[in-house]
N, C-alpha and C positions, 0 to 999 in steps of 0.2 A: 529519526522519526519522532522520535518524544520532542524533542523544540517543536518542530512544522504542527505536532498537535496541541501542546501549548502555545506556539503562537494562535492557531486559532481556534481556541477557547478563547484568549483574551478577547481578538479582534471579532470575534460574534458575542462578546459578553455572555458568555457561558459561565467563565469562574474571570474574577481579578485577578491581576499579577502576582496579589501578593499573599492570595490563598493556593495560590500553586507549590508544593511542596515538590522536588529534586533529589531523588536520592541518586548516589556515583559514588563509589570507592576509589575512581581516580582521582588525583587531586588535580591533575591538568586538566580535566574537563571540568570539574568542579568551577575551577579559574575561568574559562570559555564561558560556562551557564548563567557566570555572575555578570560578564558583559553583557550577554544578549539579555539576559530577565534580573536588571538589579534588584526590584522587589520581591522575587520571588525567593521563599527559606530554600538553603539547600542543607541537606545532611549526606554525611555517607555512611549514616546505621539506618540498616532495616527498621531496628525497633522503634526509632524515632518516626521513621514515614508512615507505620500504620498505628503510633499512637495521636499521631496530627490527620489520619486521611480516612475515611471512612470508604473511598471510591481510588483504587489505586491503578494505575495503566503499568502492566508488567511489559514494559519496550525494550527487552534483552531477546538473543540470538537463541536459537531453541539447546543449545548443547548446556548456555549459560543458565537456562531456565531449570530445565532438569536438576543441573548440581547444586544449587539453590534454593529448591522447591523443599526440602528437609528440612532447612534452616529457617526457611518463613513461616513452615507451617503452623507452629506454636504459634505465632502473632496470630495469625487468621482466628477472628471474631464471626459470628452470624451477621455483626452490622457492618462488615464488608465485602464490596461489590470488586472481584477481580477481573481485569481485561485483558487478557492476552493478547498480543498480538507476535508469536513464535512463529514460525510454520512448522506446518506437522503435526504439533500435536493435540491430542483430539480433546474435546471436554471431560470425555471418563476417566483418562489420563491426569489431566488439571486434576479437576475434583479427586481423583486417588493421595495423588501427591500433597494439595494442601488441607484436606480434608473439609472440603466445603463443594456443595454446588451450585455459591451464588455466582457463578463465572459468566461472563462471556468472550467469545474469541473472534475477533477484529482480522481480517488478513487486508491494510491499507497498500498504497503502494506511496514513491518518492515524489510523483508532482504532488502531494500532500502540504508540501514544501511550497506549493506555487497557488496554494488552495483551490487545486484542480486533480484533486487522488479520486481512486475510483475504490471503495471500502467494500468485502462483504462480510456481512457478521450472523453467528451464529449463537444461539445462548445454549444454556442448561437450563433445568428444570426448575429448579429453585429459584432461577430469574424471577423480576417482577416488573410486570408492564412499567412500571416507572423507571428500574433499570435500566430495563430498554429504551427506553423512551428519551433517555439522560445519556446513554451510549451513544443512538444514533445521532442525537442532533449533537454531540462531541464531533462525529464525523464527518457529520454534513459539512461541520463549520471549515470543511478542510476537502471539499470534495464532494462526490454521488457515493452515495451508497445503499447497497442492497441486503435484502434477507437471502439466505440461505442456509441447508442443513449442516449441520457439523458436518459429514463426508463430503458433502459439496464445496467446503474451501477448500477444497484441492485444488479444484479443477479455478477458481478464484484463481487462490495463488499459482500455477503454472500460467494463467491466461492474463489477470491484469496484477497483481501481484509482481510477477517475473515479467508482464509486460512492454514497462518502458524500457529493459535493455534492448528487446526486439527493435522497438522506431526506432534508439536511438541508433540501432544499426544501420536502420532504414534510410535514415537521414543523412547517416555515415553516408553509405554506398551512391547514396543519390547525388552528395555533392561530388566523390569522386567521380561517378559518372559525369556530371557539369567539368569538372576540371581536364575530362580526359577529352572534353569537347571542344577544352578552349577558354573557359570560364577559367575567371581570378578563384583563387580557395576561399576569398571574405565572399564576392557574390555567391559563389555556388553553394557557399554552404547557409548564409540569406534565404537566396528560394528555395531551397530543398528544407531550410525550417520551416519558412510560410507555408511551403506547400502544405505539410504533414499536417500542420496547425489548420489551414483554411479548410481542408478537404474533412478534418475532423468534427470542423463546429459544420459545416456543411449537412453529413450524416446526422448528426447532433441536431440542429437546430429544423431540417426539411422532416427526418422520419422516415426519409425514404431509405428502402435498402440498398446499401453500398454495393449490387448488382445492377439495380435500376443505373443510379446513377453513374456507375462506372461505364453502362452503355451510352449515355448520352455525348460522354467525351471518347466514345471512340469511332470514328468516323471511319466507313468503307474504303480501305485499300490505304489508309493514312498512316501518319506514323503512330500513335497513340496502337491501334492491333498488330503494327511491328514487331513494337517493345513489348506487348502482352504475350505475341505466339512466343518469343525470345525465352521471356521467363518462363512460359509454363514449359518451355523445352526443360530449361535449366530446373526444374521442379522446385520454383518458389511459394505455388502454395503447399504443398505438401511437407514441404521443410519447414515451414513455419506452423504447421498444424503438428507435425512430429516433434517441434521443440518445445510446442506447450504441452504436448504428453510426457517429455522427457522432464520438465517442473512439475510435471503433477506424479510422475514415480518417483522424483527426489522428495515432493513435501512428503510420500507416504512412509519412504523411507526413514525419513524423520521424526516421524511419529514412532519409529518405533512397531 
């Protein structure tokens, strides 16, 4: 997630390549970082990153955040702006741990990577409208994104957060479905990506609600409310609504 958002920084000219600072204590990724951003410094001390960075994106695992959060806190300055992007854990928590509340918490997702992530962010109090302001257009440049309350990334993170494993299920099951039709595994799994894709920017670009339009493709006694009565037998919207609940008790869990 830290490259897909340095890469676009670069490519929206938000920050140069080579004001981009990399902190890693692995040395093999360290090696990887230097192919994909030769200009950018890398380090793997803390103290070096927040004496070069005024604005830092903390892009580690939420358990790696925690055990870490002691050891940075001493660095933390008032003229530093922290971003989280962990799940779980809440801003009172951040600000506890590094003793500051100019934070804010990011919960992006993986097409980030494809500059089509769907971001929601929440600050602290301490935030200042230029923060924000420097925050969100970091994430635009990598996606949509929205405001929301601190408790409300929860429900973020369970829903688009966690949400592209859901399609890529989705897309899964639909090419087997094609395959089990008769379809080669390259075609069927071809339309079953366009489909997901077209029907997406579809919603996306009309405005209309994915019920509207879902009636218009389904014609009386056809096959389109075959395959509809089929799944709602097999309780596919309902498993998919109980699996974003089951993401949003794991981020709370997380927090702690």
């Amino acid at each position: 997630m830290a490259t897909a958002i340095a890469r676009g920084a670069i490519l929206s000219g938000i920050a140069k390549e080579a004001d981009i600072v990399f902190c890693d204590t692995n040395a093999q990724q360290i090696e990887v970082l230097k192919q994909k951003f030769p200009k950018c410094q890398l380090t793997s001390t803390p103290d070096e990153l927040f004496e070069q960075c005024t604005r830092v994106v903390l892009a580690v695992k939420p358990h790696i955040l925690l055990d870490i959060a002691s050891s940075l806190e001493a660095k933390v300055t008032p003229e530093h702006l922290l971003i989280s992007i962990a799940a779980g854990i809440s801003l009172e928590k951040l600000a506890s741990r590094f003793g500051t509340e100019r934070i804010i918490r990011v919960m992006p997702n993986t097409p980030c990577q494809s500059l089509e992530g769907a971001s929601g962010i929440a600050i602290a109090k301490s935030v200042t409208t230029e923060d924000f302001e420097w925050c969100k257009s970091l994430f635009c440049a990598v996606g949509k994104v929205v405001s929301v309350t601190d408790d409300q990334l929860h429900g973020v993170t369970g829903l688009s957060g966690s949400g592209p494993a859901y399609v890529l299920l989705m897309i899964e099951a639909l090419s087997d479905g094609g395959v089990m039709a008769g379809l080669s595994r390259q075609t069927a799994l071809e339309l079953a990506t366009q489909t997901v894709l077209g029907t997406a920017k579809m919603v996306q670009e009309t405005g209309i609600h994915p019920a509207i339009l879902r009636e218009q493709v389904t014609s009386p006694g056809g096959t389109t409310i075959a395959a509809l009565s089929s799944m709602e037998r097999a309780g596919f919207r309902s498993a998919v609504i109980d699996g974003v609940m089951a993401a949003v008790k794991r981020s709370r869990e997380l927090g702690g």
